[in-house]
C-alpha positions in Angstrom: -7.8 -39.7 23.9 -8.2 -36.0 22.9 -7.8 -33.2 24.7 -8.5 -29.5 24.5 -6.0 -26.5 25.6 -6.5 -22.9 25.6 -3.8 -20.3 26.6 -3.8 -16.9 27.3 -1.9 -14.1 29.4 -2.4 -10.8 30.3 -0.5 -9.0 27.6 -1.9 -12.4 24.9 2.0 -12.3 23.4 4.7 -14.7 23.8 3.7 -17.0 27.1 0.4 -17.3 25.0 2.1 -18.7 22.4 4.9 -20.7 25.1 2.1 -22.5 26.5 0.3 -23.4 23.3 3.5 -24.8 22.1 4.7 -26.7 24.8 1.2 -28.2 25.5 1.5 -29.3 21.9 5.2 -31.4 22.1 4.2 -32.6 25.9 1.1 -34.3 24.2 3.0 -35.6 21.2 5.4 -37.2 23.4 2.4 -38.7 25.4 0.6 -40.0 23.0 -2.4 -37.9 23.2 -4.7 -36.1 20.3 -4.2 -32.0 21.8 -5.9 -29.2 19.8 -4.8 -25.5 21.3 -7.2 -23.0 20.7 -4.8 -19.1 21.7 -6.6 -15.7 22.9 -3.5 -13.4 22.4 -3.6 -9.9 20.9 -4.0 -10.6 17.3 -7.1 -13.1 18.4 -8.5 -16.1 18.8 -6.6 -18.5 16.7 -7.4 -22.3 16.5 -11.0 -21.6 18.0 -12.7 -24.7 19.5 -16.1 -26.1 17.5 -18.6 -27.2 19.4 -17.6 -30.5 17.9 -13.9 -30.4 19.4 -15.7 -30.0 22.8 -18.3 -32.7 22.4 -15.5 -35.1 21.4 -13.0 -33.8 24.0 -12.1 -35.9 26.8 -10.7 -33.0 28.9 -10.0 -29.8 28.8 -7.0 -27.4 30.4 -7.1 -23.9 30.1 -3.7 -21.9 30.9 -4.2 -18.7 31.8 -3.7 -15.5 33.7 -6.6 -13.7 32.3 -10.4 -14.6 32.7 -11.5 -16.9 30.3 -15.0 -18.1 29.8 -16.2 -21.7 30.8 -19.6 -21.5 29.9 -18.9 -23.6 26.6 -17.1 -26.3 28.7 -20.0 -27.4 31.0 -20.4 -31.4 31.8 -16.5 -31.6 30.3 -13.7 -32.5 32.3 -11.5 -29.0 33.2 -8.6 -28.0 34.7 -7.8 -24.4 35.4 -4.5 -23.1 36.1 -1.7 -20.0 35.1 0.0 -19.7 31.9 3.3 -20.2 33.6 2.1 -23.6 34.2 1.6 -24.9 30.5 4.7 -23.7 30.0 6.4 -25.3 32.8 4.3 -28.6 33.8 2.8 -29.2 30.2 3.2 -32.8 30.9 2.0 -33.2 34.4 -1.5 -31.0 33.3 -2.0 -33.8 30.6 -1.4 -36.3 33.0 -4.1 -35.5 35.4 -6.2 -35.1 32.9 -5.3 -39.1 31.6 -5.3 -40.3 35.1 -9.0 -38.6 35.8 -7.1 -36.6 38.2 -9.9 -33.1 37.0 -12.9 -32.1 38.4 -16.3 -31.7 36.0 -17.1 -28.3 35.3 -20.7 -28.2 36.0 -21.0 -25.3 33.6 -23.9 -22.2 33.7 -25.7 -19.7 31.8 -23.2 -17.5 30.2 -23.1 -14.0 32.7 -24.6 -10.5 31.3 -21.1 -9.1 32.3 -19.4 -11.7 30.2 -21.9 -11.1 27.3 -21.3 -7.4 28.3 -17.1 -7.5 27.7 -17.5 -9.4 24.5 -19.4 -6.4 23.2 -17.3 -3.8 24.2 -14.4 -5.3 22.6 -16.3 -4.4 19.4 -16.6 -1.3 20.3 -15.1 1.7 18.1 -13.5 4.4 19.7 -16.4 6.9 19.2 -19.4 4.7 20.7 -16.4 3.9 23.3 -15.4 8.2 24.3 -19.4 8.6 23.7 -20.3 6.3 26.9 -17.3 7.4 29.1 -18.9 10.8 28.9 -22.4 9.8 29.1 -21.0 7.4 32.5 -20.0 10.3 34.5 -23.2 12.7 33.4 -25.9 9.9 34.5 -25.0 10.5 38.1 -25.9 14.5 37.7 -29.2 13.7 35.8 -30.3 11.1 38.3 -29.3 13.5 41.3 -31.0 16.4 39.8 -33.9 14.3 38.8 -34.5 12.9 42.1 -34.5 15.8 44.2 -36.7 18.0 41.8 -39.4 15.4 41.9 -39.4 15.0 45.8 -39.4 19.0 46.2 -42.5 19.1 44.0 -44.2 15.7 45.9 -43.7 17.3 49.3 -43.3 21.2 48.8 -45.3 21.7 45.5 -48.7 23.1 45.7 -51.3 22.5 43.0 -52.3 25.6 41.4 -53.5 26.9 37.6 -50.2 26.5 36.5 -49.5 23.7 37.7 -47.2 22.0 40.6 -45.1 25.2 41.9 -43.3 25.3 45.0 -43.7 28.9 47.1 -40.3 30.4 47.2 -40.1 31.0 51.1 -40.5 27.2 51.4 -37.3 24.9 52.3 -38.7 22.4 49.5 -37.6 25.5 47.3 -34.2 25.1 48.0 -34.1 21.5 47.6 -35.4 22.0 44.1 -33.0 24.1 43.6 -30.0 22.0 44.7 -31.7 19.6 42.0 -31.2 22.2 39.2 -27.7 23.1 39.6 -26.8 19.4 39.7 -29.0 19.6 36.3 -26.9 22.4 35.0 -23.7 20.1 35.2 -25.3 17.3 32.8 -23.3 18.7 29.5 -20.3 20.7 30.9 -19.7 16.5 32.4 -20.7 14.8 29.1 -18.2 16.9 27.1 -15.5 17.1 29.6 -15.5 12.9 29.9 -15.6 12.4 26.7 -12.4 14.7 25.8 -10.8 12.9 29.1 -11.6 9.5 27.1 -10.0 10.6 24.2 -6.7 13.0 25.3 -6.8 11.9 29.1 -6.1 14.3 31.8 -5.0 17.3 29.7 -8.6 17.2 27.6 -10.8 17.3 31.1 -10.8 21.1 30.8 -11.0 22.2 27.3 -13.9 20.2 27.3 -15.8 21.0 30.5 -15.5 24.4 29.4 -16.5 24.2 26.1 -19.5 21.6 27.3 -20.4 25.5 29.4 -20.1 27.4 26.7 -22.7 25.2 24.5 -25.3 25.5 26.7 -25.2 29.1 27.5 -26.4 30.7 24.2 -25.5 34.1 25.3 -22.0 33.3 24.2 -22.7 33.0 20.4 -26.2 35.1 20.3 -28.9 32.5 20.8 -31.9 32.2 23.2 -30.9 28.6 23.7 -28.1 26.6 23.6 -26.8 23.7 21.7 -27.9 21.2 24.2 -26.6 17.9 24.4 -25.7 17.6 21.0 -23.4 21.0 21.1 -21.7 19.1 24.1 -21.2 16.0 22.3 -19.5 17.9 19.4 -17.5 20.0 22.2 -16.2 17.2 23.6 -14.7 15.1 20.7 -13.4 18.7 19.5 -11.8 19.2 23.1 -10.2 15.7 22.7 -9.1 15.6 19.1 -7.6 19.4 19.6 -5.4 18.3 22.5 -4.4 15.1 21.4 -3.3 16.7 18.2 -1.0 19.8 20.6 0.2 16.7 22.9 1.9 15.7 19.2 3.7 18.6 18.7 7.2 18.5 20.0 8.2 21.5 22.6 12.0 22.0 24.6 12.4 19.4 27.4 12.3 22.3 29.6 8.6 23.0 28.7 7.2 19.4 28.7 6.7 19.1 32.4 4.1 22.2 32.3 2.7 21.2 28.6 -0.3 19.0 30.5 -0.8 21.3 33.1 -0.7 25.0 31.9 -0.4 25.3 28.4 -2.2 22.4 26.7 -5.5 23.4 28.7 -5.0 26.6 27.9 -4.3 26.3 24.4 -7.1 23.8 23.7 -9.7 25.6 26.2 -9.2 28.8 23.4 -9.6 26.8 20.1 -12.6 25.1 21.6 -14.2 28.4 23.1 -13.4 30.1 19.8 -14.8 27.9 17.4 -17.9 27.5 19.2 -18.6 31.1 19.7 -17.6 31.8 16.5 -18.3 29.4 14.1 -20.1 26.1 15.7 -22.2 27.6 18.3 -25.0 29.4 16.4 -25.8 26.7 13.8 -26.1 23.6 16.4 -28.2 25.7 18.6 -30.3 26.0 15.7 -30.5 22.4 15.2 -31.1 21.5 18.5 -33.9 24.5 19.4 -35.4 22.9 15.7 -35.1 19.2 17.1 -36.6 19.8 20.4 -39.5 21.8 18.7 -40.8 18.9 16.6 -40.1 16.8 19.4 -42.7 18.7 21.5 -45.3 18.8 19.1 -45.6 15.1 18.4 -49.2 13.9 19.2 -51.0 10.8 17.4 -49.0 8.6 14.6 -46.0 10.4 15.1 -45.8 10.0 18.7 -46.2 6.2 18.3 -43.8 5.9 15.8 -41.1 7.8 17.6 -42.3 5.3 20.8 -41.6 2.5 18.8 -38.9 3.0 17.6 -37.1 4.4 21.3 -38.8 0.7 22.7 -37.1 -0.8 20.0 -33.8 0.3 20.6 -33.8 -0.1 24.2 -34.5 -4.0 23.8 -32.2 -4.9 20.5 -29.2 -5.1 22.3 -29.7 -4.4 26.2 -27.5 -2.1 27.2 -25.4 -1.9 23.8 -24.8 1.0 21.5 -28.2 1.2 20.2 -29.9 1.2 23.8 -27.5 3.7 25.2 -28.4 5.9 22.0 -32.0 6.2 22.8 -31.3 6.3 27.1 -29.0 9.2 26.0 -31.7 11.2 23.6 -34.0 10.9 26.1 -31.5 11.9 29.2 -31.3 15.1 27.2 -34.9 15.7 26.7 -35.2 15.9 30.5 -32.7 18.9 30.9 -35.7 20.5 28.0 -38.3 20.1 30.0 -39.8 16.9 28.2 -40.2 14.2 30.8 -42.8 12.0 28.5 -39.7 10.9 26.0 -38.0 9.6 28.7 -41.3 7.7 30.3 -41.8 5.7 27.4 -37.8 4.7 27.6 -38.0 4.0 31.4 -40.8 2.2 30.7 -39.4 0.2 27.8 -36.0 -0.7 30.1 -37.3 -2.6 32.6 -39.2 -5.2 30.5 -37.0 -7.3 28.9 -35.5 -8.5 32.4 -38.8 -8.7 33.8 -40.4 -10.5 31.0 -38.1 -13.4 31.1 -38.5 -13.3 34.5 -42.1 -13.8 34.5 -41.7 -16.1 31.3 -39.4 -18.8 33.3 -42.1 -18.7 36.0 -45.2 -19.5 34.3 -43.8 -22.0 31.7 -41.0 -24.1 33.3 -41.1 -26.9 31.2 -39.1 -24.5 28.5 -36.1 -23.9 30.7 -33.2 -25.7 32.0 -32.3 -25.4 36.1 -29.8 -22.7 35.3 -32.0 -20.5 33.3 -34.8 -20.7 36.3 -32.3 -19.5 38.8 -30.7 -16.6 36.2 -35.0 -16.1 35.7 -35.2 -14.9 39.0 -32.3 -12.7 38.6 -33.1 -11.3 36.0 -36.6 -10.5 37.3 -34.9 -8.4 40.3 -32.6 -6.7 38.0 -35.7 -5.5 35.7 -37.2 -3.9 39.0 -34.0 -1.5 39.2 -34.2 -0.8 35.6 -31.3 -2.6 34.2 -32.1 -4.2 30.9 -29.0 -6.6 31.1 -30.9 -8.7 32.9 -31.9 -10.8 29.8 -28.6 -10.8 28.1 -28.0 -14.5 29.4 -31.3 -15.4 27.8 -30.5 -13.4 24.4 -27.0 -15.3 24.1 -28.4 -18.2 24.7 -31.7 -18.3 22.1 -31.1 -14.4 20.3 -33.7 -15.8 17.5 -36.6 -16.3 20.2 -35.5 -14.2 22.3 -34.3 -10.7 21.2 -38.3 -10.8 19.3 -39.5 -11.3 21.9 -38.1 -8.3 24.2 -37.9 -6.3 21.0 -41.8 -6.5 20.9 -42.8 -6.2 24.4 -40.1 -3.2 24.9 -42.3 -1.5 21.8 -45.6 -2.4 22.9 -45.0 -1.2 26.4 -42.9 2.3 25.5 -46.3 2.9 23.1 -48.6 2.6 25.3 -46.5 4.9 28.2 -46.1 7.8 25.0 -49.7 7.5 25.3 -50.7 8.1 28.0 -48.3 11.0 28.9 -46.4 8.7 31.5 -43.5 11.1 32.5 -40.1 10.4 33.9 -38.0 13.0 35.1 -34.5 10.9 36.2 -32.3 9.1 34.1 -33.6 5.9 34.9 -36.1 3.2 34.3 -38.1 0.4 36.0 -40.9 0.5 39.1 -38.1 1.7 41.5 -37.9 5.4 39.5 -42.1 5.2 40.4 -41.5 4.1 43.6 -39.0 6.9 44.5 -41.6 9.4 43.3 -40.2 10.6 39.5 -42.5 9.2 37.4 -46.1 11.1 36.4 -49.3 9.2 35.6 -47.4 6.4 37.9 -50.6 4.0 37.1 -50.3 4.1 33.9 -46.2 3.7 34.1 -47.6 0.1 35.3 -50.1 -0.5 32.9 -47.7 0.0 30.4 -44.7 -2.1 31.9 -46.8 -4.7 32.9 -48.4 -5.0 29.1 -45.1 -5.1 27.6 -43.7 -7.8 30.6 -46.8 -10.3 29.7 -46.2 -10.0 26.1 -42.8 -10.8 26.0 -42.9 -13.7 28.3 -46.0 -14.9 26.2 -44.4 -14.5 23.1 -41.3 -15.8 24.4 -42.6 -19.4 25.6 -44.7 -19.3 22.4 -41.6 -19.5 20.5 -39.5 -21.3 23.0 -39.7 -25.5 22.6 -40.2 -27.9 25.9 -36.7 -28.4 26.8 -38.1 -32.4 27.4 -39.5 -32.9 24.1 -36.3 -32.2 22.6 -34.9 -35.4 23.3 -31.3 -34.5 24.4 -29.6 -33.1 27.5 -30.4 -29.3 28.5 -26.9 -28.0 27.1 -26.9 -30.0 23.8 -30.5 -28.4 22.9 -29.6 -24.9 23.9 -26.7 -25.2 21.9 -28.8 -26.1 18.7 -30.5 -23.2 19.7 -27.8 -21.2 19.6 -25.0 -22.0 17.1 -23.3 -18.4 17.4 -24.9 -16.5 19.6 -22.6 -13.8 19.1 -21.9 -13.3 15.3 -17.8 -13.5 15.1 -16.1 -10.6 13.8 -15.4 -11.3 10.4 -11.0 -10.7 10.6 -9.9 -8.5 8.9 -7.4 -9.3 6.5 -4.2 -8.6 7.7 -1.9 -6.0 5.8 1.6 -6.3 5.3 1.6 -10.1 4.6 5.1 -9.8 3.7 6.7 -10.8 7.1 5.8 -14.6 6.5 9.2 -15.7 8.4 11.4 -14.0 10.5 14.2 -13.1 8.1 12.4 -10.9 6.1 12.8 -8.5 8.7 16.3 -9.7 9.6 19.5 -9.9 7.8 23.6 -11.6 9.2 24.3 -7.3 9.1 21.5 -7.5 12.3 22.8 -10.2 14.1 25.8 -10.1 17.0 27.1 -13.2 18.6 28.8 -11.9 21.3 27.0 -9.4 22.3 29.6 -6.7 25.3 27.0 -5.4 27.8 27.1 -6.2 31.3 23.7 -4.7 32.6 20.3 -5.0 30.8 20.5 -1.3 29.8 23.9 -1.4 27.9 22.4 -4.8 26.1 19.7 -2.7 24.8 22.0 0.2 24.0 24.2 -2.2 21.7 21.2 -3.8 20.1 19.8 -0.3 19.3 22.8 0.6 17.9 23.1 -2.1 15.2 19.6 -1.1 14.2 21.3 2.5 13.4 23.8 1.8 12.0 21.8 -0.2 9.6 20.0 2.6 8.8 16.7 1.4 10.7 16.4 4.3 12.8 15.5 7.7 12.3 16.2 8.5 16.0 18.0 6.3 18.8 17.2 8.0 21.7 13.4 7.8 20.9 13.2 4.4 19.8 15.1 3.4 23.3 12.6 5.7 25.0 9.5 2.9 23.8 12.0 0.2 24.6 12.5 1.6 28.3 8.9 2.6 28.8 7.7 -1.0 27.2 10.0 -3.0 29.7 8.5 -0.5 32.7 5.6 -2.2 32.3 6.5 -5.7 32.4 9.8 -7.3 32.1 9.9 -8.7 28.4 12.6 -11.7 30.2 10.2 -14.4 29.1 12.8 -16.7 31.0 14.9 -19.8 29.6 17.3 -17.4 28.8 15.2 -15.9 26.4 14.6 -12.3 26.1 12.6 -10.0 23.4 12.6 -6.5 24.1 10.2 -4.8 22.0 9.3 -1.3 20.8 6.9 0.2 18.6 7.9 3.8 17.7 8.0 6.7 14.7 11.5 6.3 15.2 11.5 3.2 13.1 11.5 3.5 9.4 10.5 -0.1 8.8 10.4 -3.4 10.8 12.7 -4.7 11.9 14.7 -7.3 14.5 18.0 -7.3 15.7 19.6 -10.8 17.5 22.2 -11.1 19.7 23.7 -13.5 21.7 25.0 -12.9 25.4 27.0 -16.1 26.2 27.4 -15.8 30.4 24.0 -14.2 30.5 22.3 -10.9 31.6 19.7 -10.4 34.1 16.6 -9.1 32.3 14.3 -9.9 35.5 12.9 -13.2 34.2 10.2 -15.1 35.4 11.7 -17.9 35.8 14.9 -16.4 37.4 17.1 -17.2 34.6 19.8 -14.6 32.5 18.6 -13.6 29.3 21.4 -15.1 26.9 19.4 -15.3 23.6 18.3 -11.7 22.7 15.5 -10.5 20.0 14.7 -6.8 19.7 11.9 -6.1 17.8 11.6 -2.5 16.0 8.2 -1.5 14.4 7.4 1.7 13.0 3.9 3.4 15.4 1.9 2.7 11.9 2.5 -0.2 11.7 2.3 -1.6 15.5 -1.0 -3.8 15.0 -0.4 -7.1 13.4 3.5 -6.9 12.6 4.9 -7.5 16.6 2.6 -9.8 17.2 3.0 -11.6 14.3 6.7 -11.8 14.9 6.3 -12.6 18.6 4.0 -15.2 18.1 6.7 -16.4 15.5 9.3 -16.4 18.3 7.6 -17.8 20.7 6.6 -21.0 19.1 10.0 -21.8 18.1 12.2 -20.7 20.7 10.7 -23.4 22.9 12.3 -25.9 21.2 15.1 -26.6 23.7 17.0 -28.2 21.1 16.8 -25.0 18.9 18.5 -22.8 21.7 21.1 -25.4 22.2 21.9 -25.0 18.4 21.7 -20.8 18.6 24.0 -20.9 21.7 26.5 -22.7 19.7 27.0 -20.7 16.6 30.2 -19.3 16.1 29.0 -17.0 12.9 26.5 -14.8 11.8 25.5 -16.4 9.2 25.6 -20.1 10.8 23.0 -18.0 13.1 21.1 -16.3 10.0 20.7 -20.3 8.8 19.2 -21.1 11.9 16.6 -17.9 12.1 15.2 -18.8 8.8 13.4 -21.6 10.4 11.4 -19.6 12.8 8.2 -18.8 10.4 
């Protein structure tokens, strides 16, 4: 019998690891073939194949974080918490042996699913960008709205176009829909220094988000636009979170966040974009909107295309928030047709899959029909995530596919002046009245929804004439629908067991403190004296503030305090040994006896802890192995003992 096991907690440290391990010796003493696959912080280790999961009589996942079943559909699966691989290891094998587990019937793999595994690729710019360009949508859709139904109601056609007289109340309405406009970049900037600096960031960069789009500050006509409030914003953030770093009295540091770090940061901002960033971006941006303006013919359709193209690629992912962004910005300039051809392009990926599953049913499975529908009501609101279940599913038929309706669709839109004046796509912007040349807004989307389902189903086999159950074809399909991260090799490969980091001079068997807090104190205090700290009190600061947010008691009398800090001048762990115990607010009720303090210096806080913990973790389950460290009567009988944990 095999089965398959994967673990995982909230913080993916040492009950990852617990549970992986114990699952391992339950199933040894059982009898059973177990393979573990662990989603802590360093990642995935021991990753299932699809092969593992064809062969696998039953799978148990252990965990207190969501992890995804999609890949264990028709298998045998048991779901329950962390704390129960490590507690029950054997009785979860059991049930699975006595055909005591439920079949997981198994689905399409969720947008929102396919959504997180995206963002945690994400680098910290794309990831500040969209927090800023999150809280502006609102204030471009707002002011969007309510300009377009003052002009439907209140406007009056005259040479000049739609105007609204000023003694009319539609007048005020438009102008309600202006000053929310007037917000967009002043938001954009703000959020994204808030991203980067928190709190302390919001202001510097609201204000100078303001200051970019009034030229009047730095002698131009216009303003920076957008991109002068993107550039105010990451300088807003990086300034701050470089004062937050400088160290002040401790009777200054409660007002740092409120008074003087906005102030401070609100000046080096406003100053450098009067004085040295303002004037030159304007420049750009007055140069950028320009050509932008004057694109007719071949130029027009190559810009379409390419804005089509980027909406579809990844549906809803950097590139497509990219182009939704450009052309957010080109509304607050007056130029709604950039934004038709997007709003246009949005809506057809979900609605061509939607229309594809429904005219050619023979190429889908059940659970694709009834995400089909979905997905075609999502593609009515404008959201383009409706066909990420199809993409992760068949990405070499599929993503084409949307790719070339999205392009086809946003092309024909540019064309034929198709105008969108809110930050939004799909028939519901028409219906609520923001779209110009609304016919044609349907021509278009309906073009590019018939050519991707076409194409689609073109490319697309009958799921019957492939000969093997619905999930064993799509999985053909679809070998890695996601390309994995290549890892990164990890640095410091040095700490390959635990005493290279730890020495007998670091070790105390009989450790004095009666209270968690004086244990610490004595454990920090070996670590100075053996020249591991630059400063105590800071390092016991991350210890304190680490243990604040969850007890680090990972319970059978096991402890493992932990602190990354600039304090420490290299890594480090420091063992000691409380013989009557200490309560350290463990799990599992029990005194923390056996104590590891793990010291890692801020640069150095990625791989190194959680290599160690995951190094502790797995051996201090071994019952037998505490027994041994309780009983040592020397440091170096204990030093013995510590080189086997590797």
């Amino acid at each position: 019998m095999k089965i398959l096991a994967v673990t995982a907690c909230p913080v993916g440290i040492a009950h990852t690891y617990m549970a992986a391990e114990n699952l391992q010796k339950a199933a040894e003493e059982l009898g059973v073939e177990v393979k573990v696959e662990t989603q802590g912080s360093i990642g995935v280790e021991n990753e299932l194949s699809e092969k593992d999961i064809a062969e696998a009589d039953g799978i148990i996942i252990a965990s207190d974080k969501d992890v995804s079943k999609e890949r264990f559909g028709g298998k045998p699966l048991l779901v329950v918490g962390v704390q129960e691989g490590i507690r029950e290891p054997k009785q979860l094998i059991q049930r699975i042996i006595d055909n005591d587990v439920s079949v997981y019937k198994g689905s399409m793999p969720s947008a929102e699913t396919v959504k997180q595994k995206k963002k945690d690729k994400e680098n910290p710019i794309y990831r500040h960008l969209m927090n800023g360009v999150s809280y502006m949508i609102p204030f471009i859709v707002v002011g969007g709205l309510l300009i377009a139904i003052s002009l439907a109601i209140g406007g009056e056609q005259q040479a000049e176009g739609i105007i609204i007289p000023d003694d009319s109340f539609w007048k005020q309405i438009e102008n309600l829909g202006a000053a929310s406009f007037s917000f967009m970049v002043p938001i954009l900037a703000g959020f994204i220094a808030y991203s980067i600096a928190d709190r302390p960031g919001l202001a510097p960069g609201i204000i100078g988000g303001y200051i970019a789009t009034d030229g009047s500050f730095y002698g131009s006509e216009a303003g920076a636009g957008f991109i002068g409030g993107i550039i105010a914003g990451f300088l807003a953030g990086y300034v701050v979170l470089w004062i937050k770093k400088i160290k002040v009295p401790q009777a200054v540091q409660p007002v740092m966040p409120i008074i003087f770090i906005p102030i401070i940061g609100s000046l080096i901002v406003g100053l450098l974009f009067i004085f040295v960033i303002g004037a030159p971006v304007a420049g750009i941006f007055e140069g950028l909107t320009a050509w932008l303006e004057g694109m007719q013919g071949t130029s027009a359709v190559l810009l379409a295309l390419i804005l089509g193209a980027m909406i579809a690629i990844d549906m809803g992912g950097p590139f497509n928030k990219v182009a939704f962004l450009f052309g957010s910005a080109m509304i607050a300039e007056g130029n709604y047709e950039i934004m038709g051809a997007i709003a246009v392009a949005i809506c057809i990926p979900p609605l061509g899959m939607g229309l594809a599953t429904f005219i050619n049913k023979r190429k889908y499975q059940q659970a694709e029909k009834e995400t089909g529908k979905a997905s075609f009501t999502m593609g009515l609101f404008g959201i383009t995530e409706g066909a990420i279940p199809f993409a992760a599913q068949d990405p070499f038929r599929v993503i084409p596919s949307i790719v070339t309706g999205s392009m086809v669709g946003a092309v024909i839109a540019m064309l034929s002046s198709v105008g969108d004046r809110v930050a939004h796509g799909g028939p519901i912007v028409a219906v609520l009245g923001a779209v110009d040349n609304v016919l044609m807004f349907f021509v278009a989307a309906a073009v590019g929804m018939v050519v991707t389902a076409f194409m689609v189903n073109l490319l697309k086999k009958d799921v019957a004439a492939a000969g093997v159950p619905a999930n064993e074809e799509m999985v053909e399909q679809n070998d890695h629908p996601v390309p994995h991260e290549q890892k990164a090799e990890t640095k410091h490969q040095e700490i390959n067991q635990l005493t290279d980091i730890t020495t007998p001079e670091l070790i105390d068997i009989d450790l004095k403190g009666n209270t968690r807090d004086d244990v610490i104190d004595e454990l920090i205090g070996t670590l100075d004296a053996n020249n591991i700290l630059q400063s105590p009190d800071e390092f016991k600061e991350a210890i304190i503030n680490r243990e604040k947010e969850s007890t680090t008691g990972l319970g059978m009398n096991i402890a493992i305090p932990h602190g990354k800090s600039q304090a420490v001048k290299s890594p480090a762990v420091v063992f000691g040994i409380k013989r009557d115990g200490v309560d350290w607010g463990s799990m599992d009720g029990s005194d923390a006896k056996l104590i590891f303090m793990i010291a890692v210096p801020k640069e150095r806080e990625g791989d190194d802890h959680l290599r160690i913990l995951q190094m502790l973790s797995r051996r201090l389950m071994s019952e037998e192995f505490r027994e041994q460290l309780m009983n040592v009567e020397t440091n170096e009988e204990a030093y013995q003992l510590l080189q086997t944990i590797k």
